[in-house]
C-alpha positions as CSV (number, residue, x, y, z in Angstrom):
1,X,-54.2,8.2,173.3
2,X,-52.2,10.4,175.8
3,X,-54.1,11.4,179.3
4,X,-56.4,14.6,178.9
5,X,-55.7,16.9,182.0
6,X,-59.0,17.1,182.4
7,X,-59.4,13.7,182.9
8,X,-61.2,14.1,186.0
9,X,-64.3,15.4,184.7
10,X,-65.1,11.6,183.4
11,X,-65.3,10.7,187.1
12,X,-66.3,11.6,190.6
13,X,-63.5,11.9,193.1
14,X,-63.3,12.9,196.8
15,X,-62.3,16.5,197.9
16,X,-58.2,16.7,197.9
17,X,-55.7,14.8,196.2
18,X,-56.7,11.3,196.0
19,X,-54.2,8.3,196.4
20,X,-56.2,5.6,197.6
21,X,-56.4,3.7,194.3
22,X,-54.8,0.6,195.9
23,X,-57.8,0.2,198.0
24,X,-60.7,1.5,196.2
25,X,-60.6,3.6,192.7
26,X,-62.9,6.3,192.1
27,X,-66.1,6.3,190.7
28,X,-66.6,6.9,186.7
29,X,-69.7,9.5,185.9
30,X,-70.2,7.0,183.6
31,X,-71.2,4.4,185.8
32,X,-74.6,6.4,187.4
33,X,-76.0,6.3,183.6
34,X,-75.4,2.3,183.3
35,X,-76.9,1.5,185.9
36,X,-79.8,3.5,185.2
37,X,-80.0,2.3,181.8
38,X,-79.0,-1.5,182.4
39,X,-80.4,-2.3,185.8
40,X,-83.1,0.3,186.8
41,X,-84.4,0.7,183.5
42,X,-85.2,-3.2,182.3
43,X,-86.6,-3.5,186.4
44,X,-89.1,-0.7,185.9
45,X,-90.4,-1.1,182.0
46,X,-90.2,-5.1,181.9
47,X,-89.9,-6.7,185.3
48,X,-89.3,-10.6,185.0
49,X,-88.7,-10.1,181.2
50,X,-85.7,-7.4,182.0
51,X,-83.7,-10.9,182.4
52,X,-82.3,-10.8,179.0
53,X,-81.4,-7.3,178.9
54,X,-79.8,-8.3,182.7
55,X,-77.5,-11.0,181.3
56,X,-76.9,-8.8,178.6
57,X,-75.2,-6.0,180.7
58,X,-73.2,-8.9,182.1
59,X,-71.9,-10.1,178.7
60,X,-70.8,-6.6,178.4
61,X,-68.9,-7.1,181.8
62,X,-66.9,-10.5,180.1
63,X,-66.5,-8.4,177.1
64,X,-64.5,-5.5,179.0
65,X,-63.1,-7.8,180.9
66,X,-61.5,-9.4,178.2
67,X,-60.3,-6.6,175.9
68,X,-58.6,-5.9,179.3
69,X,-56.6,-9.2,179.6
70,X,-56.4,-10.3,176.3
71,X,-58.6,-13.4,176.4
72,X,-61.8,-14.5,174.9
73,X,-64.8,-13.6,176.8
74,X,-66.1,-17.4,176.8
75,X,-63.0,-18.0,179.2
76,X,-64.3,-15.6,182.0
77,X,-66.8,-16.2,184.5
78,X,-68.3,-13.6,186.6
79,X,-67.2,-13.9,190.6
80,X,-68.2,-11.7,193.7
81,X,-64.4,-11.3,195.0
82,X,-61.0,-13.3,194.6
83,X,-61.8,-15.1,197.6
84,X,-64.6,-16.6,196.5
85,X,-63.2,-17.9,192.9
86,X,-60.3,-19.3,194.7
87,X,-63.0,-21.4,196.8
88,X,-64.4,-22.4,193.7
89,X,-61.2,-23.5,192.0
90,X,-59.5,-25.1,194.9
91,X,-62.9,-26.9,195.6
92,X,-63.2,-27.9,192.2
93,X,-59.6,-29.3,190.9
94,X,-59.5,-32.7,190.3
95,X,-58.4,-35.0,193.6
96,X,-54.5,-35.9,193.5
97,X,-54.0,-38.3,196.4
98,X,-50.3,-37.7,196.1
99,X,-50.5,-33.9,196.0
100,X,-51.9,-32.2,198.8
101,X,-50.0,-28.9,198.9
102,X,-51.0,-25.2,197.9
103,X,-47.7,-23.1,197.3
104,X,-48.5,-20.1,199.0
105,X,-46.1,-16.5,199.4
106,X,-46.4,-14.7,202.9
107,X,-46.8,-11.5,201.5
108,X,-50.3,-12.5,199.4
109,X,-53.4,-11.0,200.6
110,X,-54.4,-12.5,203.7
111,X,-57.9,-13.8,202.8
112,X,-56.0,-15.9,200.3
113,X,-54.3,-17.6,203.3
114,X,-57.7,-17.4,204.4
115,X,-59.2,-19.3,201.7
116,X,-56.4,-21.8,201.8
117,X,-56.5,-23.1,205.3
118,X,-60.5,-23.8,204.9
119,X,-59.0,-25.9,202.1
120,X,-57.8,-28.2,204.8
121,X,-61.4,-29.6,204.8
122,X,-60.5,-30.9,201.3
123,X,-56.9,-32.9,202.8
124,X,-55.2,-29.7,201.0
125,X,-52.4,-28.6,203.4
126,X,-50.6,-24.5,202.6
127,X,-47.2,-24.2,202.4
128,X,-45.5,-20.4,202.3
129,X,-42.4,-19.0,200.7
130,X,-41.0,-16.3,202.9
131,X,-41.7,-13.0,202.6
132,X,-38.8,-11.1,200.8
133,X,-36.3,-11.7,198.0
134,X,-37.4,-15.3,197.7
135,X,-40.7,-14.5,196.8
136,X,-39.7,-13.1,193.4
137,X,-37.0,-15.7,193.1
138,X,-38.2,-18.6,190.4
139,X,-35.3,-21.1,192.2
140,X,-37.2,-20.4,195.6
141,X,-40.2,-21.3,193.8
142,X,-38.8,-24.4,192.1
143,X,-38.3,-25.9,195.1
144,X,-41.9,-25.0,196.7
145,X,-43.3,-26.6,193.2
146,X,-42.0,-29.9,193.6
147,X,-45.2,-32.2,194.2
148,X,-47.2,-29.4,194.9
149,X,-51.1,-29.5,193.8
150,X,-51.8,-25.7,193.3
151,X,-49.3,-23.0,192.9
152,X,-51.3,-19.1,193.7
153,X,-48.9,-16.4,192.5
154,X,-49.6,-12.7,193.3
155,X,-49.0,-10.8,190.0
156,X,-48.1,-7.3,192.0
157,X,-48.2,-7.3,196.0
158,X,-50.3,-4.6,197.4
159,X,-48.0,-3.8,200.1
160,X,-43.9,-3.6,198.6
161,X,-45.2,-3.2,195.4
162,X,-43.1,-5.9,193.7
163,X,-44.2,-7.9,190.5
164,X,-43.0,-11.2,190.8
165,X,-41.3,-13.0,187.6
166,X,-45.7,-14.5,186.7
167,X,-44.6,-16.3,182.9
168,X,-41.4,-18.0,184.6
169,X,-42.8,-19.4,187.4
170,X,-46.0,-20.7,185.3
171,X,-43.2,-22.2,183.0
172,X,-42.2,-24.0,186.2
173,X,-45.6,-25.5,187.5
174,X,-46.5,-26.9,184.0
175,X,-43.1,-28.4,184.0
176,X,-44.1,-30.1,187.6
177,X,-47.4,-30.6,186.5
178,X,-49.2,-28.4,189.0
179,X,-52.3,-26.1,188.7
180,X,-51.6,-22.6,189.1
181,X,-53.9,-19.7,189.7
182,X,-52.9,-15.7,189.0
183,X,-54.2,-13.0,191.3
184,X,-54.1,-10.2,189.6
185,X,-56.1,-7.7,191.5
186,X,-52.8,-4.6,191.8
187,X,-51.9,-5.1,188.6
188,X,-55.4,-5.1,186.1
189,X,-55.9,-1.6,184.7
190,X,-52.9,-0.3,185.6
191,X,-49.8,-3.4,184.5
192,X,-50.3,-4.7,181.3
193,X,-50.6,-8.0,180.7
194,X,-52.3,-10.8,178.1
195,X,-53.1,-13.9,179.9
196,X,-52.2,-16.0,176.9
197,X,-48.3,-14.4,177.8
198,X,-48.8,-15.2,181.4
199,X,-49.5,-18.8,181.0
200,X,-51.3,-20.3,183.9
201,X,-54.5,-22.0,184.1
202,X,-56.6,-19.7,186.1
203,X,-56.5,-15.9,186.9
204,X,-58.3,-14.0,189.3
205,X,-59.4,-10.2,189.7
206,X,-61.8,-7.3,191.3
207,X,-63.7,-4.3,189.7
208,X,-62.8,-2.7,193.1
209,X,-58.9,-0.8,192.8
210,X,-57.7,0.2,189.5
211,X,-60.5,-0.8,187.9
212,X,-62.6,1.9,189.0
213,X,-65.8,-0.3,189.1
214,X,-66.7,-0.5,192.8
215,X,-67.4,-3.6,195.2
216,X,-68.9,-7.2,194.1
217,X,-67.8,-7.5,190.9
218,X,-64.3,-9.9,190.5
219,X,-64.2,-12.7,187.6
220,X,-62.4,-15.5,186.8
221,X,-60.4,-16.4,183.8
222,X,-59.5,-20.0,183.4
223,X,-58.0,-22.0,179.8
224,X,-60.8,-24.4,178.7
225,X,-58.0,-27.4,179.4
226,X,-58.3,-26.3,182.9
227,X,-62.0,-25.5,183.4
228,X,-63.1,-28.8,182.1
229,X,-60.9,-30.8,184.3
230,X,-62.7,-29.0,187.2
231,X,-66.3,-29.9,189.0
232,X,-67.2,-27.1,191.2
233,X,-69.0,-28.2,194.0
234,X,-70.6,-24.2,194.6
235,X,-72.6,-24.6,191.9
236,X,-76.4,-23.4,190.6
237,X,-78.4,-22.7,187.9
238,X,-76.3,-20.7,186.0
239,X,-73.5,-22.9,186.0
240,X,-76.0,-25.4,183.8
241,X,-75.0,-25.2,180.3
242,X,-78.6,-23.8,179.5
243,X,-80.0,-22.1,182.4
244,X,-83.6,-22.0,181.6
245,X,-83.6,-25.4,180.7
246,X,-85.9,-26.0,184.2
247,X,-85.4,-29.3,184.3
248,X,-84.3,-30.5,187.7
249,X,-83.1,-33.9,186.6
250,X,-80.9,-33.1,183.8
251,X,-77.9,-31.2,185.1
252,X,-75.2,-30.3,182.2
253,X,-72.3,-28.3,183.6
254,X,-71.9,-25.1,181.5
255,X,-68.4,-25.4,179.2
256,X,-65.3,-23.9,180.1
257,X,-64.8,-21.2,182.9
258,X,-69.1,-20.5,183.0
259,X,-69.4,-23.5,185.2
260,X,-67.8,-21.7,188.1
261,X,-70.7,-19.2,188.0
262,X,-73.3,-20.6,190.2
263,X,-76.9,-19.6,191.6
264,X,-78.7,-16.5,190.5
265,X,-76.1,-13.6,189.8
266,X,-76.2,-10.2,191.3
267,X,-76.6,-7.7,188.1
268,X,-75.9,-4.3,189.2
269,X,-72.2,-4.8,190.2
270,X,-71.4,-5.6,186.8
271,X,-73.0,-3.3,185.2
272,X,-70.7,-0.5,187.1
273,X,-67.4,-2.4,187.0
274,X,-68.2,-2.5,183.0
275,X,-68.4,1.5,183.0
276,X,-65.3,1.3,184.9
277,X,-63.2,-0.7,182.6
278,X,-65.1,0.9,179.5
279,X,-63.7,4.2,180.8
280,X,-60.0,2.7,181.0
281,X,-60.1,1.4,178.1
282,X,-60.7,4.5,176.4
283,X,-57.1,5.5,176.6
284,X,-55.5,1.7,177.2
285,X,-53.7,0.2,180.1
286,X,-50.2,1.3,178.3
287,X,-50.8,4.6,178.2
288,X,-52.6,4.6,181.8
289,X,-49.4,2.7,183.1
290,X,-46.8,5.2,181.2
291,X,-48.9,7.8,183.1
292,X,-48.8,6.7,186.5
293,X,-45.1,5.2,186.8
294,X,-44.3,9.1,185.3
295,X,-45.7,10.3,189.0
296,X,-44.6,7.5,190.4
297,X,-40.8,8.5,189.6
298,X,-41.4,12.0,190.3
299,X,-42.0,11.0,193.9
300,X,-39.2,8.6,193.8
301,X,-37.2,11.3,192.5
302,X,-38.4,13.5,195.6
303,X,-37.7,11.3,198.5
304,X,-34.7,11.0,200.2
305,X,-32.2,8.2,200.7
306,X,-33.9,5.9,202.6
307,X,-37.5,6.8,202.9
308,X,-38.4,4.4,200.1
309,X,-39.5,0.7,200.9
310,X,-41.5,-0.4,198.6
311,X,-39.8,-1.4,194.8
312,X,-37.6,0.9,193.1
313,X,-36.9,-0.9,189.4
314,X,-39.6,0.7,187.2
315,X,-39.2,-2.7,185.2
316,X,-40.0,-4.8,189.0
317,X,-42.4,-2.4,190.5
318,X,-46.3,-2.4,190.5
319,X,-48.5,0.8,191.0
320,X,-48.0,1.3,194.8
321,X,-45.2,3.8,196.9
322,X,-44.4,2.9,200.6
323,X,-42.5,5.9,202.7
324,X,-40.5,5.5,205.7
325,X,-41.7,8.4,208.4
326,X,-40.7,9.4,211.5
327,X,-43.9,8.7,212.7
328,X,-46.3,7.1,210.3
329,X,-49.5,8.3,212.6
330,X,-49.0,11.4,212.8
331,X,-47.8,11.8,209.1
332,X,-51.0,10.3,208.4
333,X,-53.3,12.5,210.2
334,X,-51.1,15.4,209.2
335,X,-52.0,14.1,205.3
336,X,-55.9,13.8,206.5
337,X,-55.9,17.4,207.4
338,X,-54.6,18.7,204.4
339,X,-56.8,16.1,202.2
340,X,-54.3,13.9,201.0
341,X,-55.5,10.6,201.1
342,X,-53.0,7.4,201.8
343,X,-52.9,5.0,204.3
344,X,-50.4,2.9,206.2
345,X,-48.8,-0.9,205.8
346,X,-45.6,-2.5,207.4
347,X,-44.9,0.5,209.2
348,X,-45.2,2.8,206.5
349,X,-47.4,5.5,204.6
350,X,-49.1,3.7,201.2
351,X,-50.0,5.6,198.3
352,X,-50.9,4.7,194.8
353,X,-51.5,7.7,191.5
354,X,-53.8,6.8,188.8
355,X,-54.9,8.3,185.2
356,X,-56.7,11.6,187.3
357,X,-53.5,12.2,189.2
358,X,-51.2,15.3,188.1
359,X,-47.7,15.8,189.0
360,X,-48.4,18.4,190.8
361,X,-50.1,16.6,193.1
362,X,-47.0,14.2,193.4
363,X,-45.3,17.8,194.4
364,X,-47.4,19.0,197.0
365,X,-47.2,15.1,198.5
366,X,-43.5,15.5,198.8
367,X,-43.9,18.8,199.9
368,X,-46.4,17.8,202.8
369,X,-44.4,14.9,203.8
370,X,-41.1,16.9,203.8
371,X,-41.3,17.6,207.7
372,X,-41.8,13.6,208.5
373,X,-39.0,12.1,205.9
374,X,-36.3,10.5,207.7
């Protein structure tokens, strides 16, 4: 199915042209009417006994979640945020005296750094590749694997914009024997990819960017090989293997990725993130990513030589544009002031289209910016 131009009328966006979708994706009309139907509704008519219609809407959640990455929706556990199923994982891996080390790249996220040097309470010590080249070079990576525990790969950065070579490197840790984990929070909804093709034993996203499905709904994919070597330590009633089973002395962890679920879940978030990736998936992630790398090139195409810094290959790049200004303040408050919404990292305006975008939008950027291009 090709993108309707009037493809914003299945969402509700902010005033201007919106390119912010690296940071939060807009909201899907959709969504107002789940939660009404699937959170407010069971609440009101049925109180305690809305729990089943609860769970339900969050079955839907694992069920978008995994037409979206390919996988079964047994494998796929619901999470508040990436930081908090990396916890999970690196808290629950099985204890390998003789491997301490998480293989980290400079240029992840920072709460994953975060996350990792907490891990020192474990004996787990982080080690980075440099940020650069070497990130997205598997020989770099090679040498990083050897005798490492865990190996977190960032599928797309959110800052240059470059999608590392995932499958090879995954090739690499099972060849070393070392768990890796996928975050794939730039590229889901907007890269497509089948975990199955990726190959690593754990992957990782939010609801919040592409997605279009707001805050506190991430999840976490893991292989059933991997999930049953693990014993999460943040663990709850709904990481039993029958929840409402009550009885306190007869804990069964849940199978496979489930068991990384925990106490009582939140609902709601889930229920909105589903509309969100329901919404996507009415016209796919191929078509949605043929879309945006179209007005992605057009302001490639635009720019002069120099002003771009963030990936250029359309076969290497993720859904993200940095530009080089004269002055990246000013530029900025210029593009506040006419509506245009971006924002700045490593020196540099940030901007990312998705499906509602237009290329004429992507001309009146270039136009706008035309006084600040170096």
């Amino acid at each position: 199915m090709s993108i309707a131009a009037d493809i914003r009328a299945k969402f509700e966006m902010p005033e201007g042209i919106y390119l912010l979708n690296h940071s939060v994706g807009c909201l899907p009309r959709a969504a107002r009417r789940a939660l009404e139907d699937h959170w407010f509704g069971p609440w009101a008519e049925k109180g305690s006994d809305g729990w089943g219609d609860w769970i339900a809407a969050v079955d839907h959640f694992r069920e978008m979640v995994a037409r979206l990455i390919g996988a079964q929706p047994d494998d796929i556990c619901p999470q508040t945020n990436l930081s908090g199923g990396l916890s999970k994982i690196l808290c629950a891996l099985p204890v390998r005296e003789d491997r301490r080390k998480i293989v980290l790249c400079e240029e992840d996220f920072p709460t994953v750094g975060f996350v990792a040097a907490a891990a020192a309470h474990f004996g787990l010590e982080t080690e980075f590749i440099p940020r650069g080249e070497a990130a997205t070079d598997p020989d770099v990576w090679a040498k990083h694997l050897d005798g490492a525990h865990v190996a977190f790969i960032t599928h797309t950065f959110s800052n240059r914009s470059a999608r590392l070579p995932v499958a090879e490197i995954m090739r690499l840790a099972r060849e070393r024997d070392v768990f890796s984990v996928v975050d794939a929070v730039q590229a889901s909804g907007v890269i497509p990819y089948a975990v199955d093709d990726l190959g690593a034993d754990f992957l990782l996203g939010t609801s919040v960017k592409f997605l279009c499905g707001g805050s506190g709904a991430g999840f976490l994919w893991a292989t059933k090989d991997a999930a049953e070597k693990c014993s999460p330590v943040d663990t709850g009633w709904f990481s039993h293997e029958n929840p409402f089973e009550f009885d306190i002395r007869n804990y069964r962890v849940a199978p496979g990725a489930r068991r990384f679920w925990g106490g009582t879940p939140s609902i709601a978030p889930y229920v909105v993130a589903a509309a969100g990736i329901e919404t996507l998936l009415q016209f796919g992630v191929e078509a949605i990513h043929a879309h945006n790398q179209s007005l992605i090139d057009r302001l490639h195409e635009g720019l002069p030589e120099g002003a771009l810094a963030s990936e250029r290959d359309r076969a290497r790049r993720g859904n993200a544009v940095l530009i080089r200004v004269t002055d990246k303040e000013e530029a900025l408050e210029k593009m506040k002031s006419l509506s245009i919404r971006m924002d700045t990292r490593e020196g540099c305006l940030r901007l990312s289209p998705h499906l509602y975008n237009t290329m004429e939008e992507m001309d009146l950027v270039l136009e706008a910016l035309g006084p600040f291009l170096k």
